[in-house]
C-alpha positions in Angstrom: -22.6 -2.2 -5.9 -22.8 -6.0 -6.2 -23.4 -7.4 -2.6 -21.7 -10.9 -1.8 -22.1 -13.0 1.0 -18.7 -14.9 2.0 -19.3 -18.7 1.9 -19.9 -20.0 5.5 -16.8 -21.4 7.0 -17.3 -25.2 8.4 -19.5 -25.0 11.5 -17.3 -27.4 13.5 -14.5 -26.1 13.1 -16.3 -22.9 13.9 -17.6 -24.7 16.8 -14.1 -25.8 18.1 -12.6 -22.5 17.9 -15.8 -21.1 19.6 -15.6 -23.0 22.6 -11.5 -22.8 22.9 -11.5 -18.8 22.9 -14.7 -18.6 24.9 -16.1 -16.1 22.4 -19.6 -15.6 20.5 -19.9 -17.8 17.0 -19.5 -14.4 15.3 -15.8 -13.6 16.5 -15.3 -17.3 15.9 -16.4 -17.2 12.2 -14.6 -13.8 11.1 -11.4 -15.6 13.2 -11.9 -19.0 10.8 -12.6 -16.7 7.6 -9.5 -15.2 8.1 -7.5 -18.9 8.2 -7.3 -18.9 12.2 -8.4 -22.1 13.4 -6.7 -23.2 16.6 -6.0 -21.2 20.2 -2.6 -20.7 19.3 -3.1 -19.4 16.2 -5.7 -17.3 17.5 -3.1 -16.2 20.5 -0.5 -15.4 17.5 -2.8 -13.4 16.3 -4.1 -11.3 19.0 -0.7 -10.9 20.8 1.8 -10.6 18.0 5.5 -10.5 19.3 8.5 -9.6 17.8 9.8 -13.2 18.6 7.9 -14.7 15.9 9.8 -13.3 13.3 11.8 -15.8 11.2 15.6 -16.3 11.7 17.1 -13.6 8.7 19.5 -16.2 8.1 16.9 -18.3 6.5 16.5 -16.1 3.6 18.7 -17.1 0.6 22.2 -15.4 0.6 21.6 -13.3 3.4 24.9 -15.0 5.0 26.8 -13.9 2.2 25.1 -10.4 2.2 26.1 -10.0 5.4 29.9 -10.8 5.0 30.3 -8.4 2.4 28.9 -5.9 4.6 31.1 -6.6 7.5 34.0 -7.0 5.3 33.4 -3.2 3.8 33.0 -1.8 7.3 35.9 -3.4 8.5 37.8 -2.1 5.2 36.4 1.2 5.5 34.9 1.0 1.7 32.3 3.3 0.7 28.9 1.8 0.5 26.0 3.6 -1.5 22.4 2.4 -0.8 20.2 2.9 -3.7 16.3 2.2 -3.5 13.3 3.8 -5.6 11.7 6.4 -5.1 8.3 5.7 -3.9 7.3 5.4 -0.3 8.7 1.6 -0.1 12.3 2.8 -1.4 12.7 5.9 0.2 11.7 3.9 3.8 14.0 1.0 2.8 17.0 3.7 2.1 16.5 5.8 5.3 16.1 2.5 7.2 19.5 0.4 6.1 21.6 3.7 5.7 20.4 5.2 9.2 21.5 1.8 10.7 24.8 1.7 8.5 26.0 4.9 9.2 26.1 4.1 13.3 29.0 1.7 11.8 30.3 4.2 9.3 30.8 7.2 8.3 31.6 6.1 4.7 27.8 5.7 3.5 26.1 7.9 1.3 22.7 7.1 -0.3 20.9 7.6 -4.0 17.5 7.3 -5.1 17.0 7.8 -8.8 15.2 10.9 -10.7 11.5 9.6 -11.6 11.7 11.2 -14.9 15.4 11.3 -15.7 16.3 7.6 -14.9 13.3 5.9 -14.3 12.1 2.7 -12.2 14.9 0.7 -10.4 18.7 0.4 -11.0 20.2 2.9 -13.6 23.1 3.0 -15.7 23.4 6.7 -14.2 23.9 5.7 -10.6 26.0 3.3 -10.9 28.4 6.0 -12.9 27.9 8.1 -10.0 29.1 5.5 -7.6 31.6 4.9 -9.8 33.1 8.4 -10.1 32.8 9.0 -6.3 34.8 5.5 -4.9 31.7 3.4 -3.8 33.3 -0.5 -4.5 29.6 -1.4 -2.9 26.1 -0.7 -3.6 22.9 -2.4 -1.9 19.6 -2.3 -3.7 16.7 -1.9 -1.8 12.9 -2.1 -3.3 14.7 -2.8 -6.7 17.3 -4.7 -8.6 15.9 -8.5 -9.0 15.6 -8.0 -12.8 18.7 -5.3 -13.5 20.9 -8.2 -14.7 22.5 -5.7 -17.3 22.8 -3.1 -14.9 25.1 -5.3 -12.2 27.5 -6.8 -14.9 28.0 -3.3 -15.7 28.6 -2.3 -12.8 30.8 -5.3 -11.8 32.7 -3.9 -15.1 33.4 -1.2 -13.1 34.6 -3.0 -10.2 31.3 -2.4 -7.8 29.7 -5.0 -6.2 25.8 -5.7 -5.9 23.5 -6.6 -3.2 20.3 -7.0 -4.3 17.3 -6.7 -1.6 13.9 -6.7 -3.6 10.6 -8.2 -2.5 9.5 -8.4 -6.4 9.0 -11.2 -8.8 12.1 -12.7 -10.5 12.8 -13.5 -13.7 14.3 -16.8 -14.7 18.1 -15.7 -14.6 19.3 -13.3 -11.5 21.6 -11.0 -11.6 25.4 -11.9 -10.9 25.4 -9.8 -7.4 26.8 -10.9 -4.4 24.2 -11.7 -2.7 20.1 -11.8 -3.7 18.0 -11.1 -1.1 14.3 -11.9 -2.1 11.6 -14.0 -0.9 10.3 -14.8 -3.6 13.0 -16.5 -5.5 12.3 -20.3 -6.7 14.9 -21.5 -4.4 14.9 -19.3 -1.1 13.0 -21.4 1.5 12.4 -18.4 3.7 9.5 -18.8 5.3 7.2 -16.0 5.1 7.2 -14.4 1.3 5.3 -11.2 0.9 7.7 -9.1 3.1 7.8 -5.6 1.2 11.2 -4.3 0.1 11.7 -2.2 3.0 10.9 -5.6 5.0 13.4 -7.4 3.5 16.0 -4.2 4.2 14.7 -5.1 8.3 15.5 -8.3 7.8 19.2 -7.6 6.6 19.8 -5.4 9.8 18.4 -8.1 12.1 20.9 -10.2 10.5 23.9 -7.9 10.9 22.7 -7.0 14.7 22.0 -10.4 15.8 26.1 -10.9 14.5 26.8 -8.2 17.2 24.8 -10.3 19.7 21.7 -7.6 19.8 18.2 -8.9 19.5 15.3 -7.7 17.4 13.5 -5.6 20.4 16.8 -3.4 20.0 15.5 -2.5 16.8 11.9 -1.2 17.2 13.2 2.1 16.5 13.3 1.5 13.0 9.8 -0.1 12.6 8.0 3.0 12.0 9.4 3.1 8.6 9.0 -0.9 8.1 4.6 0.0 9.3 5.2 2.7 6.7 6.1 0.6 3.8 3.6 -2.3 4.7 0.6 0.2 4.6 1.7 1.9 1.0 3.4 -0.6 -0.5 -0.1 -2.8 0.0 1.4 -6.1 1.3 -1.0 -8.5 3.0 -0.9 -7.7 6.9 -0.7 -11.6 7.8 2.3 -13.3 9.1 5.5 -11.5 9.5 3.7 -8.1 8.1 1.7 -8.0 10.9 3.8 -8.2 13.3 6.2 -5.9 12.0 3.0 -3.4 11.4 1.6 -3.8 15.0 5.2 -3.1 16.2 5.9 0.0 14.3 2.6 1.6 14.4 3.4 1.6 18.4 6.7 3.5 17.5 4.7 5.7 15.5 2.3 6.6 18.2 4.9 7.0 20.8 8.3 7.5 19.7 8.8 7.8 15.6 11.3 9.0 14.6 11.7 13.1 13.9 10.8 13.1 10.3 7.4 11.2 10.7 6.4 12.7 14.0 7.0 16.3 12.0 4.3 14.9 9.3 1.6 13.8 12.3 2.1 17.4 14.2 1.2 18.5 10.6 -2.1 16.9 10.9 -3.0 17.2 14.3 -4.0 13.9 15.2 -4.0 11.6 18.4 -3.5 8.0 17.4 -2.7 6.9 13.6 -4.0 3.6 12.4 -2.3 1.9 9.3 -5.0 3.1 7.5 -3.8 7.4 8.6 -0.1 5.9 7.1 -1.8 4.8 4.3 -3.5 8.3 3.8 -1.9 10.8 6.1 1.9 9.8 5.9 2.6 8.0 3.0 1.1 10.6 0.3 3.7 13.1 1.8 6.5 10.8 1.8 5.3 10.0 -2.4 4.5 13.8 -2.8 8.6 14.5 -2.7 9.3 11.7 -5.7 6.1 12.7 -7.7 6.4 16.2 -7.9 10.3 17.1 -7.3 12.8 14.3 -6.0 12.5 11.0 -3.7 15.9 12.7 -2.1 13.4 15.2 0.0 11.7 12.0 1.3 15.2 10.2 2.8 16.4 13.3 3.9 13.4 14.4 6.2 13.2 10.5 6.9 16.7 9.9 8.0 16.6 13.2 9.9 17.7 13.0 13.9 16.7 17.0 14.6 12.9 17.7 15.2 13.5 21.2 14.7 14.8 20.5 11.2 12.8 18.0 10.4 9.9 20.4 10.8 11.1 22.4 8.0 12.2 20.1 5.9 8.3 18.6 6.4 6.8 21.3 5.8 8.9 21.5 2.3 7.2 18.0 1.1 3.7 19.2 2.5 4.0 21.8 0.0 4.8 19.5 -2.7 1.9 17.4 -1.6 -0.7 20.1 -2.1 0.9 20.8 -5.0 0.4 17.3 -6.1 -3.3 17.3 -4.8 -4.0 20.6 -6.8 -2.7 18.7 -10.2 -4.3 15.6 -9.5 -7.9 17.2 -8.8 -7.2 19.4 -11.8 -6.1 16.7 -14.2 -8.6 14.4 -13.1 -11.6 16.7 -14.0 -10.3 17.5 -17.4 -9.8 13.8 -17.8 -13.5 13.4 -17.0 -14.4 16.4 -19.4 -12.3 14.8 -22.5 -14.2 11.2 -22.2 -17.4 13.3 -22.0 -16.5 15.3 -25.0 -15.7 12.2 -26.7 -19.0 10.5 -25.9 -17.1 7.6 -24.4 -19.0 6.8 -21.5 -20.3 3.6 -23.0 -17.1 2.1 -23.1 -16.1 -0.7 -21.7 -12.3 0.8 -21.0 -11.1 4.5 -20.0 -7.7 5.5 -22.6 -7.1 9.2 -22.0 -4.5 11.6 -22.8 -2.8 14.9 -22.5 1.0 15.7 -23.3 0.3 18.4 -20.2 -0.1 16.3 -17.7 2.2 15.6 -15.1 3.7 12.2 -15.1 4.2 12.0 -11.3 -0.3 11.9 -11.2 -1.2 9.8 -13.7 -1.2 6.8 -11.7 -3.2 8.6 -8.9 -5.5 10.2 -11.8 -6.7 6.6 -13.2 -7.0 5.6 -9.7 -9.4 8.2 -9.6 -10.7 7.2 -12.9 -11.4 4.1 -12.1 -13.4 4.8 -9.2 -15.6 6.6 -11.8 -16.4 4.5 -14.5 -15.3 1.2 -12.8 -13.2 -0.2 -15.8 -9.6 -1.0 -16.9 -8.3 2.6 -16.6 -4.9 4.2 -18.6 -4.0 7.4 -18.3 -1.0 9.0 -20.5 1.0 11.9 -21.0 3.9 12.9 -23.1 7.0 11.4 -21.9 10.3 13.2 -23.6 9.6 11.9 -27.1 7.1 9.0 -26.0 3.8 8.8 -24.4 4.1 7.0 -21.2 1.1 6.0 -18.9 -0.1 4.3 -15.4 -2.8 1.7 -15.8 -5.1 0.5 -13.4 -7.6 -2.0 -13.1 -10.7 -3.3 -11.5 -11.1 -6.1 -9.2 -10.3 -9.7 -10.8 -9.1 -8.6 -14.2 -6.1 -9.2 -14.8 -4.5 -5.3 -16.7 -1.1 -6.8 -17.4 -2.5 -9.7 -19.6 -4.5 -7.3 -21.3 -1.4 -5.2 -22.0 0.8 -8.0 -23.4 -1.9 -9.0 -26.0 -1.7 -5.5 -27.1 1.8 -5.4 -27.2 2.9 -5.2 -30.6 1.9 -1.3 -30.1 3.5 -0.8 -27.3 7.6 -0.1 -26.8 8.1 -1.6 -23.2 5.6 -2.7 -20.4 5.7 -3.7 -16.8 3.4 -4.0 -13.7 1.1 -6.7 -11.9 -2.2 -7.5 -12.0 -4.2 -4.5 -11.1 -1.5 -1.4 -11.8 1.0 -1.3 -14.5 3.3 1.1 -16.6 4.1 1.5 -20.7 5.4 3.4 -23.0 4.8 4.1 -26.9 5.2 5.6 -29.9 2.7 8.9 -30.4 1.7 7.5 -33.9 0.8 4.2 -31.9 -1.6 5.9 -29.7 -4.9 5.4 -31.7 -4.2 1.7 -32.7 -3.3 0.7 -29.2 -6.5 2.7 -27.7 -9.0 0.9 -30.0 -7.1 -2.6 -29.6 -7.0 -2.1 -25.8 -10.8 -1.9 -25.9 -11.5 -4.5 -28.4 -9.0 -6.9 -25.8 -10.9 -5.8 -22.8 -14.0 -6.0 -24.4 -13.1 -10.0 -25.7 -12.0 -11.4 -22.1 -13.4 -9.4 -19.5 -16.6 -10.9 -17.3 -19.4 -7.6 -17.0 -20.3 -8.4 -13.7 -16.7 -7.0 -12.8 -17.7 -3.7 -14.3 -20.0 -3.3 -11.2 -18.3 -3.2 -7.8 -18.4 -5.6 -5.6 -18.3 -5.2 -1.3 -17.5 -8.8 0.0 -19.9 -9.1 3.4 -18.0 -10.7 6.3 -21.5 -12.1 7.6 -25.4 -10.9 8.6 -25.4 -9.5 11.8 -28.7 -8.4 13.8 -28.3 -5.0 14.8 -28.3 -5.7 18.8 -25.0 -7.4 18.3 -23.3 -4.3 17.9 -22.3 -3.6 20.8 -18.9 -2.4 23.0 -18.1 -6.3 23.6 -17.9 -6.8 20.0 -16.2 -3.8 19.2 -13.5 -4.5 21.4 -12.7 -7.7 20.5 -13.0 -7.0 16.3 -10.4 -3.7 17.0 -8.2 -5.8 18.1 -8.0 -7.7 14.6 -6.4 -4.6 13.5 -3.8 -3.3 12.2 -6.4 -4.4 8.7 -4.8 -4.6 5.1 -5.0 -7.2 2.4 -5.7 -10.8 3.7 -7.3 -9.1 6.9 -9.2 -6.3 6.1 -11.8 -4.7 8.3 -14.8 -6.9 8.4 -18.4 -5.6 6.8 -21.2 -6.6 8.3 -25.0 -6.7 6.5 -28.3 -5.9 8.4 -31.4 -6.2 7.0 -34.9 -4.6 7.6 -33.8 -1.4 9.7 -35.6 1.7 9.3 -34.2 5.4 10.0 -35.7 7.0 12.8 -37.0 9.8 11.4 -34.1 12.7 11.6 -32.0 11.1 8.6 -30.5 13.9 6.1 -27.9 14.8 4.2 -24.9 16.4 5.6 -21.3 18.2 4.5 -20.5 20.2 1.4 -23.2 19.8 -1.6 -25.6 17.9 0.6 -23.1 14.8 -0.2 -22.8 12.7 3.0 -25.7 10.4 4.3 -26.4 10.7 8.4 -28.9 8.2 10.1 -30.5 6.7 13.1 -30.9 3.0 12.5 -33.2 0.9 14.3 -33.8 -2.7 14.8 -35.9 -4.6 17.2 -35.9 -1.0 19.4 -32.1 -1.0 19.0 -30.8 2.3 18.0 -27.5 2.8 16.4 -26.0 6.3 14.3 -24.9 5.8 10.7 -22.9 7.7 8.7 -22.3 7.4 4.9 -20.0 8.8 3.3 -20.8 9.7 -0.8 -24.1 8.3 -0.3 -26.1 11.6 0.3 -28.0 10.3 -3.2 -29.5 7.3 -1.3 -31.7 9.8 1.1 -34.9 8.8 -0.4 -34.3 5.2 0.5 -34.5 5.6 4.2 -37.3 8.5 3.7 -40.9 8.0 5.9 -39.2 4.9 7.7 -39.2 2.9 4.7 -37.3 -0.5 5.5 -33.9 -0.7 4.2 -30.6 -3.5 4.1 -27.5 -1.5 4.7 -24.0 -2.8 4.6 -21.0 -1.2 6.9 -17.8 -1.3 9.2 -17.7 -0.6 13.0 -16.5 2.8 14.1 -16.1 4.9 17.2 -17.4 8.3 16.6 -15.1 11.0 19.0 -17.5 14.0 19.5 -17.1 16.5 22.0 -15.4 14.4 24.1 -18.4 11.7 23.9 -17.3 8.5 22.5 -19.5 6.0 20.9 -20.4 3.2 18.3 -21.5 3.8 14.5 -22.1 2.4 11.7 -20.0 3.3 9.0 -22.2 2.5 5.7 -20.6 1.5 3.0 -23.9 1.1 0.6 -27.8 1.0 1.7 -30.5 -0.8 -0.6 -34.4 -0.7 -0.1 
């Protein structure tokens, strides 16, 4: 792994901060690295409060959303909400429907089939609200580029509003009302709410018309934490407050569906980072291997004893997705060895066998491999489809569109993207891919990189620190958990391998006559660095380790160098 030092922030301003907070230089550099420069920012940021939260109304055309909506409850139309099917959607559609249906009992909800329909908005749900009497449907998660889609559905005499957290195109659909931060002309101020944010923000809006205020509402920020955590929005701002919020509702009162999924895995207090990896793969597991409708049914769920089974229905179709993906991803790994492509400076691999609802987890996997721009494809009714993923600052989606003249469609972001194409195509676009990648990409980004917060001497780690850097949690993009570097430590003496296949690194670090336990895990290799007390620089995260009702500081090593 390439090791970089972040710059080092302005010492005044470190300084200033310093002395205003009363805290060591150390807190006030990771504080300043992270844009906090004053008290109250700093106060914002260790207290967050549901009163910071922006007025909804601020948002563009969230006055009108909300008079369509009062005018179809008060006219007693049927209103469909309609999100995607991944873990963003299916929270977004529980959440607004949940809160919709204490006003009506004429709501119903659809979230289209991965393989049938597709991404987004589809001609076939809006025929189904069509033939069932819904004159409304609001979009959550989806809907800011289906400009087709709504003027065939206003056709049909349905109205549209749109609640997407996704880039725009130039024109917007004709709906009623758009709600999305991110268009050109909405001033709201905070723009990286996640679709399921935006769906929050549309409820505070109707609520706050009845007079209620936003703390009336926490029971619905366990799916809004949800979302935030898989949907990988920076935790800054609005996010984190939102986040802090509902991972308290998770770790006291969630709601029957989610608490169901923690009894499943037996554990005390979830982080955002156990939503990321605990909760969120179940709630996927239902639209990957069988039908997002699984995930807003145990979601929207108000009996625990139900929502128990209907749990451990989508834990089954989560092993079932963690036995395809460990299955596809080794004979992945066996095909690029069998072609001798280990050289490469790209992964293409492919298998009409493979299930579509993996691939994007499989060149996920991939990646972490080889360390290059990743695709991964499968047979898609009579196209190849595939998930692409990328590597840290190069940019996949450029790379796609120079190759496009293969390709039949294409969409994504930076780092993870989606296409289709002709079979025939497949060879021409695999060697052009390469040829691209190989024209424009940097080789130092072919080696990863861990970005080091700052050098700390080991006596620094102590329960002061950790206490005040736990509280910079909940950690995502734009705050993630800071790494630390130390340099000349040597194990103690009793450093080995641990866990299945020897693969795990365990260690007593000391510094100065400072002891401190390591663990690493995946870096059982390094054991000869740290053999006979040879000095060694390790890089890491703070931890609590819980054992045996003992609770105490290590290091959690993220790589080790001689």
């Amino acid at each position: 792994m390439r090791w970089t030092l972040k710059p080092k922030q302005d010492p005044i301003t470190v300084d200033t901060l310093k002395k205003a907070l009363q805290v060591d230089a150390s807190i006030a550099t990771l504080l300043v690295q992270r844009g906090i420069e004053t008290y109250e920012e700093a106060r914002t940021f260790f207290r967050p409060s549901l009163d910071d939260l922006h007025d909804p109304f601020l948002m563009k055309d969230m006055d009108k959303a909300v008079a369509r909506i009062e005018a179809a409850l008060l006219q007693g139309e049927n209103i469909l909400v309609y999100g995607d099917y991944d873990v963003d959607g299916t929270t977004s559609v529980a959440l607004l429907s949940s809160y919709l249906e204490t006003k009506s009992d004429q709501i119903a909800t659809y979230i289209p089939d991965r393989y049938d329909e597709g991404y987004g908005i589809s001609y076939k749900g809006i025929d189904f609200a069509h033939d069932n009497g819904f004159s409304l449907i609001v979009a959550l998660d989806c809907g800011v580029k289906a400009i087709d889609k709504v003027d065939y559905a206003s056709e049909k005499g349905i109205d549209f509003i749109i609640c997407d957290h996704h880039r725009p195109g130039e024109v917007l659909p004709k709906a009623v009302a758009v709600l999305d931060p991110k268009r050109n002309d909405c001033e709201y101020p905070f723009k990286e709410l996640c679709g399921c944010g935006v769906g929050f923000k549309l409820i505070q809006a109707l609520a706050s018309k009845e007079g209620k205020t936003v703390e009336e509402l926490s029971e619905y920020l366990d799916l809004v934490a949800t979302a935030i955590g898989a949907d990988i929005v920076p935790i800054v701002g609005e996010n984190r407050a939102l986040a802090y919020f509902g991972l308290q509702v998770i770790n006291s009162q969630p709601r029957p569906g989610i608490q169901a999924i923690i009894e499943q895995v037996q554990k005390d207090k979830l982080t955002i980072t156990d939503v990321v990896f605990i909760v969120a793969p179940r709630i996927n597991a239902a639209g990957r291997m069988k039908h997002g409708n699984y995930a807003v049914t145990l979601l929207t769920e108000t009996d625990a004893v139900l929502a128990k089974a209907y749990a451990q229905e989508i834990n089954a179709f989560n092993q079932d997705r963690r036995e395809a993906d460990k299955r596809i991803t080794e004979e992945a790994l066996h095909q690029i060895t069998e072609l001798n492509e280990e050289n490469r400076l790209t992964t293409v691999v492919y298998d009409e066998s493979w299930h579509k609802g993996v691939i994007g987890i499989v060149a996920s996997r991939l990646t972490e491999t080889y360390y290059r721009p990743t695709l991964v494809f499968t047979k898609s009714g009579d196209k190849l489809a595939a998930s692409a993923r990328s590597v840290s600052g190069f940019d996949v989606y450029n790379a796609l569109q120079a190759c496009s003249e293969h390709l039949e469609q294409f969409g994504g972001h930076k780092y993870a993207a989606g296409l289709t194409l002709k079979e025939e195509n497949y060879d021409a676009f695999k060697q052009a891919f390469e040829d691209e990648v190989s024209k424009t990409i940097d080789r130092n980004l072919l080696t990863p990189e861990i970005k080091i917060d700052m050098r700390l001497d080991l006596r620094q780690v102590d329960q002061k620190f950790w206490r005040i850097i736990s509280q910079f949690a909940p950690f995502g993009p734009e705050n993630r958990t800071p790494i630390f570097m130390t340099e000349n430590l040597k194990d103690t003496g009793y450093g080995r391998c641990v866990g299945g296949d020897d693969k795990h690194l365990r260690l007593t670090a000391t510094q100065d006559g400072y002891n401190i336990v390591g663990i690493g895990f995946n870096l059982g290799d390094k054991i000869d660095i740290i053999k006979n007390r040879k000095p060694f620089n390790a890089v890491y995260s703070i931890d609590e380790n819980h054992w045996q009702g003992q609770v105490s500081l290590q290091l959690k090593l993220r790589d080790i160098k001689s």
